[in-house]
C-alpha positions as CSV (number, residue, x, y, z in Angstrom):
1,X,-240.8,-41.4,-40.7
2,X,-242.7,-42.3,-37.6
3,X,-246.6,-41.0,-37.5
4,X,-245.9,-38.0,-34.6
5,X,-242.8,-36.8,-37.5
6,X,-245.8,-36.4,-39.8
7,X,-248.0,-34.9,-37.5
8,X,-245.4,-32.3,-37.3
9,X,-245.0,-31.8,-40.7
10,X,-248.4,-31.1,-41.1
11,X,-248.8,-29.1,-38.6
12,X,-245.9,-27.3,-39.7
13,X,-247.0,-26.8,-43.2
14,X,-250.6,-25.7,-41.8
15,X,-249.1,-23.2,-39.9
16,X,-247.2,-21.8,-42.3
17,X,-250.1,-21.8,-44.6
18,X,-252.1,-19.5,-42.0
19,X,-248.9,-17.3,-41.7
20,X,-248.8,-17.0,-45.4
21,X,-252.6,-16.3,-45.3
22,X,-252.1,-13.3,-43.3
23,X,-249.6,-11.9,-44.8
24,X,-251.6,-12.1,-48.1
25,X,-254.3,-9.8,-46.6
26,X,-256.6,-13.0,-46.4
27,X,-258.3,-13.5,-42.6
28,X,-260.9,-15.3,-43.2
29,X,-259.1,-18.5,-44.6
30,X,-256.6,-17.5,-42.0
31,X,-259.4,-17.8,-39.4
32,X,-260.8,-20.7,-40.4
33,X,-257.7,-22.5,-40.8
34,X,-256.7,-21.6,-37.0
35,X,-260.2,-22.4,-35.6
36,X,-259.7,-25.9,-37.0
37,X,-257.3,-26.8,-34.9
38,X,-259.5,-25.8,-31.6
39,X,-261.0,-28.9,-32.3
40,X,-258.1,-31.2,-31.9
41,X,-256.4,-33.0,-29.7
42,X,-252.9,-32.6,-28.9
43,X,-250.2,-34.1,-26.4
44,X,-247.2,-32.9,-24.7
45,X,-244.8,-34.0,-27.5
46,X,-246.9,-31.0,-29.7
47,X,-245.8,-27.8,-27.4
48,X,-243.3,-26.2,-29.7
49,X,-246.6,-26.3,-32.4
50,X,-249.4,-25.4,-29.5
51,X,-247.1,-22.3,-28.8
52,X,-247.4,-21.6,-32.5
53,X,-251.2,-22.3,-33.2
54,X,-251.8,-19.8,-29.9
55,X,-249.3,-17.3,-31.2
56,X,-250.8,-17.2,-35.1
57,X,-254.0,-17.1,-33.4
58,X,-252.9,-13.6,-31.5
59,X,-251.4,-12.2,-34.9
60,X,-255.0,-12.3,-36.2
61,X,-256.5,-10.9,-33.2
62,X,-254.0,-8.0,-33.9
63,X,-255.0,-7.7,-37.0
64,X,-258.4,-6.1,-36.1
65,X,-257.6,-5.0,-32.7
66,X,-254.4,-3.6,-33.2
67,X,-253.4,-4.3,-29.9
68,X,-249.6,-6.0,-29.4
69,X,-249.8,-6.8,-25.4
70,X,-250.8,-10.4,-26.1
71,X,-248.2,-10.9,-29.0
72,X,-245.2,-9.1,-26.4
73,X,-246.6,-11.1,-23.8
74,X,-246.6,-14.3,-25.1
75,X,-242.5,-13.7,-26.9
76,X,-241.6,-12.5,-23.2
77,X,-242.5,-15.7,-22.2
78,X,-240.9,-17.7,-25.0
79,X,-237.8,-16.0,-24.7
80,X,-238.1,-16.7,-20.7
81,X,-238.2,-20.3,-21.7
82,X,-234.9,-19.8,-23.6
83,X,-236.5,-21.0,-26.6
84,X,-234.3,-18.5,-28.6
85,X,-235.0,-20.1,-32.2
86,X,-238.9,-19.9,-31.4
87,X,-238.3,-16.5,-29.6
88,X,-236.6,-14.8,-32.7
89,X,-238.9,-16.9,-35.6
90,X,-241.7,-15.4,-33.9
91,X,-241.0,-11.7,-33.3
92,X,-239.8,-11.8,-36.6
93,X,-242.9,-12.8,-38.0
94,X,-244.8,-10.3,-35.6
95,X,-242.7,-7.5,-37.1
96,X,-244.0,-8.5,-40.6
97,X,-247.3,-8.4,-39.6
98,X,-247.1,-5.5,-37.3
99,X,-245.3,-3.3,-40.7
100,X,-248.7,-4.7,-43.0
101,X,-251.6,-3.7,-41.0
C-alpha cells in the first residue's frame, strides 16, 4: 500500500472511532479526538475524509445544541454533489444520533 492509502485508513478508522464515541454517550473523547485533526494538514486527495471530519464535528455540536440545520445543510450539499454513497452513509448515521440524544 502506498503512504496516502494509509492515511486513509487511519483517517478512516479515527473517524469511525469518534462515531463510535458518540454513540457511546462519550463527547469528550469524541471532542478531543475531532479537535485533533484541526491541527493537520490535508490536501485535495483527502475531500471525501474533510467532508467527514466537518460532518462528525456537526453531529457533536448537535449533541448539545440540538439543532439539525447544519447536519441537513451539509447532506443537501453532499447529495447535490451526487455523492450518493457519502449522502446515504451520512444521514444514516445522523438518524442514529438524532434517535440517542
Amino acid at each position: 500500500m502506498n503512504r496516502q492509502n494509509w492515511h486513509s485508513l487511519l483517517l478512516e478508522a479515527i473517524l469511525n472511532a469518534i462515531f463510535a464515541l458518540l454513540k457511546m454517550k462519550q463527547l469528550d473523547k469524541a471532542k478531543e479526538l475531532i479537535d485533533g485533526f484541526y491541527t493537520m494538514k490535508f490536501n485535495e486527495n483527502f475531500i471525501v475524509e474533510q467532508i467527514r471530519i466537518n460532518f462528525m464535528t456537526s453531529l457533536i455540536q448537535y449533541t448539545s445544541t440540538k439543532d439539525k440545520s447544519e447536519i441537513q445543510s451539509q447532506l443537501l450539499s453532499i447529495k447535490n454533489l451526487r455523492l450518493d454513497h457519502l449522502y446515504n452513509d451520512l444521514k444514516f448515521a445522523a438518524n442514529q444520533i438524532f434517535s440517542l440524544y
